[in-house]
N, C-alpha and C positions, 0 to 999 in steps of 0.2 A: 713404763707400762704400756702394754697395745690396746689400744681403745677400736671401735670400729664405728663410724656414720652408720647408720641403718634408716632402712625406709620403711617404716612397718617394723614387721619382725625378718627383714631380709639386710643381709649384712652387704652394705656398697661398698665403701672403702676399708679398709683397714691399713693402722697407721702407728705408727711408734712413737708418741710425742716428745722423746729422750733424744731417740736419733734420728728424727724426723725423716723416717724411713713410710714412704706409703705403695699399697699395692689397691690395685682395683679392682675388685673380687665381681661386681658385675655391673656393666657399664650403662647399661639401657636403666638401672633405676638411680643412675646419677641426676641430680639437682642440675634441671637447664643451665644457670650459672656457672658448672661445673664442666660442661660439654665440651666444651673449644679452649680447655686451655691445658699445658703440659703436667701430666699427671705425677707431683711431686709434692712437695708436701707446702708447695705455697695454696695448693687447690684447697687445703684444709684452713689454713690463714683467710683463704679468700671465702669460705663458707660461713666462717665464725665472724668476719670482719661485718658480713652485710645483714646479720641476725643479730648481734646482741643489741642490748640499748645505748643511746647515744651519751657520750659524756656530758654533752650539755643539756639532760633533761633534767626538768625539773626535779629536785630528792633522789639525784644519781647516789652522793654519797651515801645519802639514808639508806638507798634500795641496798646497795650492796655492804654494809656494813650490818641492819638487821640480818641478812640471808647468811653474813658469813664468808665473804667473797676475801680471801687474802691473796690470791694472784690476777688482778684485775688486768690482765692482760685480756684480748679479743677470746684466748684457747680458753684460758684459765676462766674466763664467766664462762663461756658455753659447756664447761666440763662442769662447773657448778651447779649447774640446773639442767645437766642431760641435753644443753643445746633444743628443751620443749617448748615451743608455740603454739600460739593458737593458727597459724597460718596454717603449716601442711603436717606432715607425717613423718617429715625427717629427725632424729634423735643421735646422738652421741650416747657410747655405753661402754664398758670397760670389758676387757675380753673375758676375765672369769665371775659376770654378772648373768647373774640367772632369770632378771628382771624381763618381762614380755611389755608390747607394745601395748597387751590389751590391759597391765598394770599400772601401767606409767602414763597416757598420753592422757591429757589433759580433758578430753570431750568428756572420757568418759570416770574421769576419778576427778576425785575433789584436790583442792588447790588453795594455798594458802591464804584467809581472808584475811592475817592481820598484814601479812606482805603487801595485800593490793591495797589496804588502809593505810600502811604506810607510802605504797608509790603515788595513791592522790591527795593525803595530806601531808605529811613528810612529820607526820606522829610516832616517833619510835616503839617498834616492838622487837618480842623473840617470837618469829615463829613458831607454834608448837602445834598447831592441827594439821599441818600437812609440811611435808617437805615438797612437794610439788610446785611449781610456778613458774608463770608467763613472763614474768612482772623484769625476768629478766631479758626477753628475747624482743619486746613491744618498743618498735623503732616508735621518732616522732620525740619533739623537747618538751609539751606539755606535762604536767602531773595529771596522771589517771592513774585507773587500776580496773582489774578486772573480776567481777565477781556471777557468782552463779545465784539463777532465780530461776529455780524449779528447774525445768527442761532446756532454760536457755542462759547462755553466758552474757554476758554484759557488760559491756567497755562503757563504765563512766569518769569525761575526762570535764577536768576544770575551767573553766569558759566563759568569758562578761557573757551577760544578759542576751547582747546585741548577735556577739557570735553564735551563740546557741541558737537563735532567731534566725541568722542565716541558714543554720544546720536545716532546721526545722522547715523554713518555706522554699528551699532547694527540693526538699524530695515533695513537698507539693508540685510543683515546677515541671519536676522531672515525672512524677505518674501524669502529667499532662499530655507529657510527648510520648509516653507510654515507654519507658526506660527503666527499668530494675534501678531503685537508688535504695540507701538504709534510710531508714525510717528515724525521727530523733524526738526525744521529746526534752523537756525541763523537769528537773527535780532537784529537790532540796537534799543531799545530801550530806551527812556529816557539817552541818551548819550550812551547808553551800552550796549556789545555782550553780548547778551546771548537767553537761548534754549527757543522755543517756542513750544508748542504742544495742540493740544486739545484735552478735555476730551471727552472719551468713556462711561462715565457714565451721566443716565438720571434719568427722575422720573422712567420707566419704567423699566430702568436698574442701576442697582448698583453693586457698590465693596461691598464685603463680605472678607476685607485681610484675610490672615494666622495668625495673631495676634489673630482673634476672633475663628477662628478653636482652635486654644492651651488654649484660655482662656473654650474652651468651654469643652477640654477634660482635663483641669487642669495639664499641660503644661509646663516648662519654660527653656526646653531644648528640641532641635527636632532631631532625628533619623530618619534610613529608617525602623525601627523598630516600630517607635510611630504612635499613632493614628492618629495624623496629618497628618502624609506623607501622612499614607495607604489612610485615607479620600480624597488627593489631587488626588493619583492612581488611586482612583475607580471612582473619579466622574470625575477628570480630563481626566483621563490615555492618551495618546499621548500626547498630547501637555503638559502634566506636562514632561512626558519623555522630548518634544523637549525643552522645556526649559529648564533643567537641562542640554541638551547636549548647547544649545548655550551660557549656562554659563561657561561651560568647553571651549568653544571654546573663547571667549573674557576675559577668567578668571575673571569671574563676582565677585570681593568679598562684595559685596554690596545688596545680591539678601537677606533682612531681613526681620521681619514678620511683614512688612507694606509696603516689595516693590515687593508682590505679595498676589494674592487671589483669590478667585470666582466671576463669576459674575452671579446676580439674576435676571430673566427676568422676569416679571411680577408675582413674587414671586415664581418662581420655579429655583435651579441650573442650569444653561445652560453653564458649562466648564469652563474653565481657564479667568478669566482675561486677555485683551492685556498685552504684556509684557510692563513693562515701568521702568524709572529711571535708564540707565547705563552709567551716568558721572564717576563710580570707574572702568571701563572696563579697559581692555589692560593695567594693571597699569604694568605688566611684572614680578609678582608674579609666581612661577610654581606650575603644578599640584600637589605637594605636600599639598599646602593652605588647613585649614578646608575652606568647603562650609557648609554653615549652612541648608539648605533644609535636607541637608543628616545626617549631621554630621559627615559625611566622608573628606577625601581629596577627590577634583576634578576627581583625576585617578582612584582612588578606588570607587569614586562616579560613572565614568563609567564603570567600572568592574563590577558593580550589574548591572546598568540597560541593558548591554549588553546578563543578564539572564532572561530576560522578556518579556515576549507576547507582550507585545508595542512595544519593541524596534525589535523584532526580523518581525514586523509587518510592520514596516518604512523603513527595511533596503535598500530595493531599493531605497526609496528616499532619503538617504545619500548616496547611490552612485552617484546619480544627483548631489546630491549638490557637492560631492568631486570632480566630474568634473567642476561643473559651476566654482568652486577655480578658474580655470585653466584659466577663457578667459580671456581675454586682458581687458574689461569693469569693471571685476571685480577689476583685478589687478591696473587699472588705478584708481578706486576709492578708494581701499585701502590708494596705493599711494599718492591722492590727501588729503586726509582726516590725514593721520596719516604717515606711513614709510615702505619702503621695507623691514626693518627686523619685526615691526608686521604683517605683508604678510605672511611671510615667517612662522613665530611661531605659525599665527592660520592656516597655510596649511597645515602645522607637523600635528598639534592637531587634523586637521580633517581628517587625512590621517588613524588616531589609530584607528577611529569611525569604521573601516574596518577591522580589526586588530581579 
């Protein structure tokens, strides 16, 4: 059977999954990922390999045995589930499917609740409200799911106390340095704590991670050297800076090339991605730690960007912030959240930002 990638309701690739025959019907709306490599039908392998969910998450077999998934190959889930996410606008679809994007994509049609009940408790169901869902394309090994509430969708995933705590005083942190991050709060669901936040990403806006940046300059180690980075510098520049410094500041070791990227506003770059995903924060690592953006240690990681027009562009606004450390509000939620001696370790850390 001939399937076709489509972006929207525009047909990119078309492909033959029998005889692994693919032609490229129009190249400018190919998946950055897809850009720089020989147009055969590993391009299709390589699309479906870095979208479905990982074997080792948590109620893998649950997800895909409620959904019905019998060829658990990389094709075989993405052709299961239309290859739909909540990330961008890309879909798989069979050539004599009459189905439209404004049908099928997930912002704007409902999506399966008892799927996402089962992807974050691993409580078996049969789907019957919707054939639609994420629950297969959501990289990342924890149990979550995703569910809608009212106007917005909502990634609630499973998380001790502590981690959510980090989630939560991370994007305080980060409105300090004045940084787009997601917002998280604590709730009891289905018997259990854990972090709740909603997505930033729409039909009109989407995630583009750092995963497709590296697949796209052929990649699989990142430097402040590599095209990667430079890419994040130029189109991001400050807030890729400020993010790297609030990594140093909560010793992010978790910031990988799926827990950051761009976002695309009606098909043009428009900067950084919200920050999101720091349940590995404050884990009490030192600056020594590789940071993987850089490929440096954290301290040496600030050592360069304290040599560049961005950062040297900010600097009054780290000195706001070094003071905001300082008030009582700040300190009280620290302390509520987590301990006086992490207080104390990221007031050190942000005192060097001055240094």
């Amino acid at each position: 059977m001939r399937y076709y990638l489509k972006y929207r309701d525009f047909d990119v690739v078309s492909f033959d999954a029998a005889a692994q025959e693919v032609e490229v019907l129009h190249k400018h709306f190919l998946p950055i990922q897809l850009q720089s490599v020989k147009h055969d039908f590993t391009m299709i392998r390589k699309f479906c390999s870095g979208r479905i969910l990982m074997m080792n998450r948590k109620f893998c077999k649950d997800i895909l045995t409620c959904y019905g998934v019998d060829d658990q190959t990389d094709l075989g889930i993405c052709l299961a589930c239309s290859g739909l996410s909540f990330r961008d606008c890309y879909w798989l679809c069979p050539e004599d499917s009459r189905t439209s994007w404004k049908n099928i994509n997930l912002f704007d049609n409902e999506f399966s609740f008892d799927l996402s009940k089962t992807a974050l408790t691993g409580i078996p169901s049969v789907p019957n409200d919707s054939v639609y869902t994420g629950e297969l394309t959501g990289l990342g090994t924890r149990a979550k799911g995703f569910f809608r509430s009212g106007d917005k969708i909502l990634l609630v995933k499973d998380e001790s106390r502590d981690e959510i705590n980090s989630e939560i005083l991370t994007y305080y942190i980060a409105r300090l340095l004045d940084l787009r991050c997601t917002k998280y709060e604590n709730r009891i669901i289905f018997g259990k704590h854990c972090s709740v936040c909603a997505l930033q990403t729409s039909v009109d806006a989407e995630l583009i991670p750092c995963r497709d940046y590296m697949e796209l300059y052929q990649e699989h180690r990142l430097s402040w050297q590599s095209e990667t980075y430079r890419a994040f510098m130029k189109t991001g520049g400050v807030d890729f800076v400020k993010m790297q410094i609030l990594d140093y500041l909560i010793l992010n070791t978790d910031r990988n090339r799926d827990n950051y990227g761009m976002i695309r506003v009606n098909g043009s770059m428009a900067g950084m991605y919200p920050m999101f995903d720091h349940d590995s924060a404050f884990k009490g690592i030192g600056t020594n730690g590789i940071y993987f953006p850089s490929g440096m240690t954290f301290a040496d990681t600030l050592s360069y960007l304290k040599q560049t027009e961005e950062y040297a562009s900010i600097r009054g606004n780290l000195q706001d912030f070094v003071k905001s450390l300082e008030s009582d509000k700040v300190k009280e939620l620290f302390l509520a959240l987590k301990s006086i001696s992490v207080y104390q370790a990221v007031r050190e850390r942000a005192k060097r930002l001055l240094d």
